[in-house]
Rosetta silent file (secondary structure, phi, psi, omega in degrees, C-alpha in Angstrom):
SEQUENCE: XXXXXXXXXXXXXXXXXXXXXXXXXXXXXXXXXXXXXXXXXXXXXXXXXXXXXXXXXXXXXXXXXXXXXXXXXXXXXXXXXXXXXXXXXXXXXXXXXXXXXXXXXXXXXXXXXXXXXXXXXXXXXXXXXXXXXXXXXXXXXXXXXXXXXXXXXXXXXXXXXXXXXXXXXXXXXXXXXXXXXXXXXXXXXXXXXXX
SCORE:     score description
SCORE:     0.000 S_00000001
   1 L     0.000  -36.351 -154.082    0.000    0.000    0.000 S_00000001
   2 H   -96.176  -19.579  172.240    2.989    2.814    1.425 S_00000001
   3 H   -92.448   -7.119  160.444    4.580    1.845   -2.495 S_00000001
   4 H   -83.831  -26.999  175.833    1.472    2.871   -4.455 S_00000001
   5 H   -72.946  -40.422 -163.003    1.379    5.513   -2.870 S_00000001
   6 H   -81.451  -39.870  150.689    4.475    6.725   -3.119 S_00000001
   7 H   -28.965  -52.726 -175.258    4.106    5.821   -7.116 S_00000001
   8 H  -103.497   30.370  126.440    1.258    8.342   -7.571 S_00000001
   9 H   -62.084  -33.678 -178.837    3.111   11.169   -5.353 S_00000001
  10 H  -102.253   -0.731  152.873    5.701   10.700   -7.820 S_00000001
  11 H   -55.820  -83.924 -176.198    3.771   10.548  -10.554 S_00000001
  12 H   -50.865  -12.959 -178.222    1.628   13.724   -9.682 S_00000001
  13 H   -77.647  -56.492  167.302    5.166   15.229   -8.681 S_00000001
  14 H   -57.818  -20.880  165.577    6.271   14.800  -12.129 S_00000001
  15 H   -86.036  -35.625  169.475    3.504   15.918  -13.855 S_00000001
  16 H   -39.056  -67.893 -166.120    3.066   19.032  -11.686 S_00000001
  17 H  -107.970   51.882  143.413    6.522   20.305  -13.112 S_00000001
  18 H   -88.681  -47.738 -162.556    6.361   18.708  -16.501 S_00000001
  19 H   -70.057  -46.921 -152.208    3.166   20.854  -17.018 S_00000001
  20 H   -72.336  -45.886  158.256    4.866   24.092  -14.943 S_00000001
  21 H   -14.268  -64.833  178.067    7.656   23.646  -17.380 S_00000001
  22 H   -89.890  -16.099  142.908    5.702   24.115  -20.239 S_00000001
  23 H   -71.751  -42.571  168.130    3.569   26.913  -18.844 S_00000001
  24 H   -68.818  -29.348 -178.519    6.887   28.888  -18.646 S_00000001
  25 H   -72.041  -43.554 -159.741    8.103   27.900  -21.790 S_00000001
  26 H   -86.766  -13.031  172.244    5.021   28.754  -23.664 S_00000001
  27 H   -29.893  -80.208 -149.542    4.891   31.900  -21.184 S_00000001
  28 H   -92.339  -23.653  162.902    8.164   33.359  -22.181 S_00000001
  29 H   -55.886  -43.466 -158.378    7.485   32.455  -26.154 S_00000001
  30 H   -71.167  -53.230  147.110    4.289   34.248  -25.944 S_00000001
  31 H   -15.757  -50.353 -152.885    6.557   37.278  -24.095 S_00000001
  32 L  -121.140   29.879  151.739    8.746   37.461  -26.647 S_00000001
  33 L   -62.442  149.033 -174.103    6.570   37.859  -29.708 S_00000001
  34 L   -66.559  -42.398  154.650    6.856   40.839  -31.492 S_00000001
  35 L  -121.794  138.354 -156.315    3.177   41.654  -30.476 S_00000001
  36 L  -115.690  120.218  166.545    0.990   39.866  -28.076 S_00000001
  37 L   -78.480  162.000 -161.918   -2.564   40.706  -28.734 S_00000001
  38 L   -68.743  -14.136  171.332   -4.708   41.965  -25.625 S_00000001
  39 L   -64.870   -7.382 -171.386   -6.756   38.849  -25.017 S_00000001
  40 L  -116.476   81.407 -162.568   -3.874   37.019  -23.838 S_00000001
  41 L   -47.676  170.740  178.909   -2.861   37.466  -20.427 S_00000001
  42 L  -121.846  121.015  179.893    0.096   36.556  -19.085 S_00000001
  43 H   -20.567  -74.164 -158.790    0.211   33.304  -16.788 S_00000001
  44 H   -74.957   -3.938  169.203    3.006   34.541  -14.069 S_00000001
  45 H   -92.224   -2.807 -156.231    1.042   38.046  -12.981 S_00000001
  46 H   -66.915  -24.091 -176.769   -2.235   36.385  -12.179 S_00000001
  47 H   -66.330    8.036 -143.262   -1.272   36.066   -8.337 S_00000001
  48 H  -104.679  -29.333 -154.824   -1.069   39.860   -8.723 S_00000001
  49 L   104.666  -24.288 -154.076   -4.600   40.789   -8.489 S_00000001
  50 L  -133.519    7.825 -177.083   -5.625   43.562  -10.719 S_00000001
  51 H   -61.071  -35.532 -174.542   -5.411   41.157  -14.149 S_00000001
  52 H   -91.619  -19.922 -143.199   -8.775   41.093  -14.717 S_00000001
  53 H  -112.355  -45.158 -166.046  -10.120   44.423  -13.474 S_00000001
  54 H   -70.681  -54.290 -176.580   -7.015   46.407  -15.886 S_00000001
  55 H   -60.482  -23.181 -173.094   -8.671   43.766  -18.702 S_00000001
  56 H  -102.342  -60.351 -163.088  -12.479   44.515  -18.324 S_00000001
  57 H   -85.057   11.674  154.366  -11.371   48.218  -17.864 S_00000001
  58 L   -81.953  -21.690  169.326   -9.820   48.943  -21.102 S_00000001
  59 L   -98.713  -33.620 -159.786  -13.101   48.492  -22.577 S_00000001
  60 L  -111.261   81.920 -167.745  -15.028   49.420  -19.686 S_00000001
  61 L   -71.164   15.366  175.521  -13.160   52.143  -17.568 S_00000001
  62 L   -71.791  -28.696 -174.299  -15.615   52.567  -14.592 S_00000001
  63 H   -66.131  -42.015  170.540  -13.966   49.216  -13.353 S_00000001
  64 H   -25.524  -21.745 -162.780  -10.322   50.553  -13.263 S_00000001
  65 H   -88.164  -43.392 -122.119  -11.127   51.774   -9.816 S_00000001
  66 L  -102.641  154.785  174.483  -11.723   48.392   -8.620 S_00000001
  67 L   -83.410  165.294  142.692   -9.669   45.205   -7.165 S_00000001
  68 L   -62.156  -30.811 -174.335  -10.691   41.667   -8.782 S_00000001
  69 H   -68.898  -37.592 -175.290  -12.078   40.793   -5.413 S_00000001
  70 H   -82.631   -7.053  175.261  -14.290   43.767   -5.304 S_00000001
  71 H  -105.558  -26.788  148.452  -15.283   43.130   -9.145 S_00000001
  72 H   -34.615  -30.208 -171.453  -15.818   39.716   -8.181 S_00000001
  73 H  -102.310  -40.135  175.200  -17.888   40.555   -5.579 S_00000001
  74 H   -75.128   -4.943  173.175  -20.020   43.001   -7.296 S_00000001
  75 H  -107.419    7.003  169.945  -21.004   40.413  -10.046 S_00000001
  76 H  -100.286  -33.763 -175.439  -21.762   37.877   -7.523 S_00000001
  77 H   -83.315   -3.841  175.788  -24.371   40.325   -5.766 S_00000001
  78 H   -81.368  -45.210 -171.854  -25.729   41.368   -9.501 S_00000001
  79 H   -60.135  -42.491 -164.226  -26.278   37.259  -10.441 S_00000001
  80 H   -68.041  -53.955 -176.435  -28.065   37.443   -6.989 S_00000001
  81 H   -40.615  -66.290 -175.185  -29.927   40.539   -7.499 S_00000001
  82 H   -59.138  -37.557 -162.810  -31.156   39.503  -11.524 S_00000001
  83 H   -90.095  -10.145 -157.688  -32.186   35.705  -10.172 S_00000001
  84 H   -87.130  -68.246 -173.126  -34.017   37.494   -6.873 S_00000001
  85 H   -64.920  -51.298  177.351  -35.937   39.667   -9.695 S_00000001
  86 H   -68.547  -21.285 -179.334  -37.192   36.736  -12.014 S_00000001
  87 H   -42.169  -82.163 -144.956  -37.647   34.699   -8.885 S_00000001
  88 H   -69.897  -20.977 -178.188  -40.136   37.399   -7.527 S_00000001
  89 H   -82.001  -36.237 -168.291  -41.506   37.741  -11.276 S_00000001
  90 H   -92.999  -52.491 -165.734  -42.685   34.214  -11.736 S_00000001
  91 H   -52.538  -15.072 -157.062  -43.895   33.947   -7.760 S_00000001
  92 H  -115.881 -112.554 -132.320  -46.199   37.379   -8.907 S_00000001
  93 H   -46.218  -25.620 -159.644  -47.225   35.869  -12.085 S_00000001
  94 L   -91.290   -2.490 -171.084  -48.065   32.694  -10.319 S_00000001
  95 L   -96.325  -54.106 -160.365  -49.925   34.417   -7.501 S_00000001
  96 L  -131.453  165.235  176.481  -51.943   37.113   -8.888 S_00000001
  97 L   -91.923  -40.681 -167.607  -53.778   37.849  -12.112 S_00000001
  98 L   -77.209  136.727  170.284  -52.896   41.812  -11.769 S_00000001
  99 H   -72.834  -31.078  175.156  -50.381   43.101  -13.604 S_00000001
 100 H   -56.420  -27.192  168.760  -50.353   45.991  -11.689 S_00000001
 101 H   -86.881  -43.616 -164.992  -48.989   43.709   -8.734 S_00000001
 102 H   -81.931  -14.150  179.764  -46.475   41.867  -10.785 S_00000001
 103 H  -113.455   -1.450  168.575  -44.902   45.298  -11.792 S_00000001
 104 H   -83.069  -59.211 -171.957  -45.096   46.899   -8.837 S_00000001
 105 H   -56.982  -29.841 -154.076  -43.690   44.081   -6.914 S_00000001
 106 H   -49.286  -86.187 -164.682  -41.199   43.655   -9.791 S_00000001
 107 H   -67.799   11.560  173.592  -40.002   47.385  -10.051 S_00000001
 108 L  -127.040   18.130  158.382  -39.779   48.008   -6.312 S_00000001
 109 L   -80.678  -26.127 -158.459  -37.303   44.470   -5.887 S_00000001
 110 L   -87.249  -64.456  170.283  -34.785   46.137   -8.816 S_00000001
 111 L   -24.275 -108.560 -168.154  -35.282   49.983   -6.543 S_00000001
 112 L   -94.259   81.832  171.899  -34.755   48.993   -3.390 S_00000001
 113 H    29.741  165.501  173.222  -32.496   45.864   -3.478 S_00000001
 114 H   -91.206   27.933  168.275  -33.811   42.601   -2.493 S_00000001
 115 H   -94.258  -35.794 -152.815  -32.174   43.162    1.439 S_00000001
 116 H   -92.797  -46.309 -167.256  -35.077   46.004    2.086 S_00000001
 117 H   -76.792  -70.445 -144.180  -38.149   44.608   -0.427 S_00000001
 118 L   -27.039  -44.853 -163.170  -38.013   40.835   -0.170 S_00000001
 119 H   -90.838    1.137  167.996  -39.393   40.178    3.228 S_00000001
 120 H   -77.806  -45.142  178.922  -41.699   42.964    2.525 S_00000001
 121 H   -85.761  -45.005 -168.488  -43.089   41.045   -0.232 S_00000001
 122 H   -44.442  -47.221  169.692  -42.668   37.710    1.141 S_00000001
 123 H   -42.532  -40.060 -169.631  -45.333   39.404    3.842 S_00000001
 124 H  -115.965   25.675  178.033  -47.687   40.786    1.875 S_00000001
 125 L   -76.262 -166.797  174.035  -48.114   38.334   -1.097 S_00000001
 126 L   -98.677  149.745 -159.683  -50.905   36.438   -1.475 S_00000001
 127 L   -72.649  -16.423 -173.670  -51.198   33.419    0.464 S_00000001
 128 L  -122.851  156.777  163.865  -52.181   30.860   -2.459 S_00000001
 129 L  -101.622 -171.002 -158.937  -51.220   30.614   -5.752 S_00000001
 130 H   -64.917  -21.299 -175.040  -53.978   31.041   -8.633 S_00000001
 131 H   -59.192  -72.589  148.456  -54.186   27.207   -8.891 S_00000001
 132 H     2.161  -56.009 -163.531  -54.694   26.639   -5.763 S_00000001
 133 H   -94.594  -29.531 -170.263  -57.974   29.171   -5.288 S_00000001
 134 H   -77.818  -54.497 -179.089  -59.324   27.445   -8.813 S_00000001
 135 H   -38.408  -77.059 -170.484  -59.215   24.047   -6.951 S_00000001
 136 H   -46.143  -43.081 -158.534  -61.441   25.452   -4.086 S_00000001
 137 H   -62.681  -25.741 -177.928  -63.762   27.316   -5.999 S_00000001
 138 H   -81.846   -2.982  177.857  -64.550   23.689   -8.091 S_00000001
 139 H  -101.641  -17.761  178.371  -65.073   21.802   -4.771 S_00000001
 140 H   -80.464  -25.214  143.503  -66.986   24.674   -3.258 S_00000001
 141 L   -64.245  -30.290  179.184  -69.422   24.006   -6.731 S_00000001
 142 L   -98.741   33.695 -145.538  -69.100   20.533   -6.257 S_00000001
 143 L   -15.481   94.203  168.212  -70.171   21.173   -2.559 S_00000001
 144 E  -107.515  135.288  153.815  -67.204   19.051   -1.608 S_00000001
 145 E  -109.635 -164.409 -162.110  -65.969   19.912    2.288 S_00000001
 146 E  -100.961  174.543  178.894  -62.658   19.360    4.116 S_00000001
 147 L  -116.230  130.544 -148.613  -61.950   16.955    6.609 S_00000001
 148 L   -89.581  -32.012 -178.570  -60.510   19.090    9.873 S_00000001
 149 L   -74.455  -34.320  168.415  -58.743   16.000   10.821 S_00000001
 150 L   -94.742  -32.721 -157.531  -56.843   14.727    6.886 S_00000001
 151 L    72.723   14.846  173.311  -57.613   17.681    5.010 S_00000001
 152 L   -75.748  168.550 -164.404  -59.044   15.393    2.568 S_00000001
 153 E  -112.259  132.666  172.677  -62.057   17.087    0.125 S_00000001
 154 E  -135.378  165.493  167.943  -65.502   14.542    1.140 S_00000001
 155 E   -61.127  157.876  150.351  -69.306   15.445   -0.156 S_00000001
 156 L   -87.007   22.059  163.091  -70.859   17.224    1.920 S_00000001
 157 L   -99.943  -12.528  169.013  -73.726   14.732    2.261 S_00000001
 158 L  -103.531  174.723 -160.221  -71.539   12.302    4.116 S_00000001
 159 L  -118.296   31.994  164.109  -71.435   12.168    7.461 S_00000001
 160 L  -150.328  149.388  179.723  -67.751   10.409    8.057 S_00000001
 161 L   -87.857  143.130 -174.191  -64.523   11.043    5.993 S_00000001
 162 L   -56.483  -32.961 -169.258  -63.969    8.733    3.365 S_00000001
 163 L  -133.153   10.452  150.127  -60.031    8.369    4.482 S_00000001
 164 L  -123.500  -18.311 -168.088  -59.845    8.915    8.299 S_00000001
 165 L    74.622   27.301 -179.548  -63.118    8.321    9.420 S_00000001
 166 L   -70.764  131.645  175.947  -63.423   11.466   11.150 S_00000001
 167 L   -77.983  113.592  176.561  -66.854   12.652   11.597 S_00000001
 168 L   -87.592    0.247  171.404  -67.576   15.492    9.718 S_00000001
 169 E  -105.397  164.239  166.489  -71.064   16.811   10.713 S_00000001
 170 E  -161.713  171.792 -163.111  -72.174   17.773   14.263 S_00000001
 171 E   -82.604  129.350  174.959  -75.456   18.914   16.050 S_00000001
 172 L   -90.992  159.622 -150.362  -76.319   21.897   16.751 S_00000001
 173 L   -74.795  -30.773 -171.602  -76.597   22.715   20.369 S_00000001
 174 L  -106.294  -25.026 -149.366  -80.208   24.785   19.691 S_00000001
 175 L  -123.894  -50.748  175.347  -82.313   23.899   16.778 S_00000001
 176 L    94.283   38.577  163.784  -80.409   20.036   17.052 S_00000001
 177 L  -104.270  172.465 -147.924  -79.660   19.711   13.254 S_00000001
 178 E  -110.223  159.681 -164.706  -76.942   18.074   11.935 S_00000001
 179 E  -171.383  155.500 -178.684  -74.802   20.467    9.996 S_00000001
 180 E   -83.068  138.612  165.095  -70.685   20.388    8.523 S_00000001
 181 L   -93.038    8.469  151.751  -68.388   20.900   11.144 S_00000001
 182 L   -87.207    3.731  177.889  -66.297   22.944    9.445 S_00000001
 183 L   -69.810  132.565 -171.336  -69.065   25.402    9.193 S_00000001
 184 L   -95.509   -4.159  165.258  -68.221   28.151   12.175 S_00000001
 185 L  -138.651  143.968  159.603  -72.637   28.674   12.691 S_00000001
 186 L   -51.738  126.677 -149.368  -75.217   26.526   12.260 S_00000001
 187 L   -93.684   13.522  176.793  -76.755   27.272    9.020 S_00000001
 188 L   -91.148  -34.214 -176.909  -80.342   27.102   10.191 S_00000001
 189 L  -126.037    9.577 -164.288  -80.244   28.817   13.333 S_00000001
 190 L    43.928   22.269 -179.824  -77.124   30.727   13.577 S_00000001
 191 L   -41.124  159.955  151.362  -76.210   29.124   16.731 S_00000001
 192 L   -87.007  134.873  157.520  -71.846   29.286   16.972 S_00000001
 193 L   -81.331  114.973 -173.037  -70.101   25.554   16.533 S_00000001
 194 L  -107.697    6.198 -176.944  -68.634   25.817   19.640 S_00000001
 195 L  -106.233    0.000    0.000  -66.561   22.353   19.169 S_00000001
């Protein structure tokens, strides 16, 4: 086992400076061209820092000011920023109908950054999404009710759920008619379901 090992240390040792070898070689060829066009950086400064920020700011010179860490850093909070805004665009389309909410919510994540809006929207969106409310409305037409204990959808002519076997009607305490007990009054007498 301690001789395979030492086979691929000296393996990986040798390739390590076969390859550095030949990164200097092609290095100092590249160097010593009569002209080195600007796309091609050179290998031995990169530990330097500033390679990329002096390359993006020959075309762009607001960047010139800048470090690689700090231009690094600002294009990691911009990826965040841009996936934060379609995020919040599809959760808005998917929510609401109004456009007027999807561009409102939109244009005031790109204004004031997603540290200040997001939990502002995450608060005040709407609680379902459009699917969601279309589901109820055909079981509220199908007078299907809920079951308080599964949350399963039963008619609302029986009087045990189909898949716990919870009883879903109960009596009312004045008039004594049997009535769904997710109903918060009786709907004959207005009595409160007080269970």
């Amino acid at each position: 086992m301690e001789e395979l090992t030492w086979v691929i240390e000296e393996a990986l040792s040798w390739l390590v400076s076969t390859w550095k070898n030949e990164i200097l070689t092609t290095v100092n060829v590249v160097q010593e061209a009569p002209k080195t066009p600007d796309l091609i950086l050179n290998v031995q400064n990169l530990d330097t820092g500033s390679t990329v920020t002096s390359f993006i700011s020959q075309y762009i010179p607001f960047f010139s000011q800048y470090t690689d860490t700090e231009f690094f850093f600002f294009c990691f909070v911009a990826i965040i920023w841009i996936m934060v805004v379609v995020w919040v665009l599809r959760d808005s389309t998917a929510r609401s109908n109004s456009w007027f909410y999807q561009f409102i919510s939109v244009l005031l994540i790109v204004l004031l950054t997603p540290i200040f809006w997001l939990p502002i929207y995450l608060a005040f969106r709407p609680l379902v999404y459009k699917w969601e409310r279309r589901l109820w409305r055909e079981a509220l037409e199908l007078d299907l009710c809920e079951c308080r204990h599964c949350w399963a959808l039963n008619k609302e002519s029986t009087r045990m759920c189909v898949w716990c076997g919870e009883c879903l009607t109960v009596e009312c305490k004045e008039c004594h008619k049997e009535y769904n007990n997710s109903y918060s009054y009786c709907p004959n007498c207005w009595a409160p379901n007080l269970e």
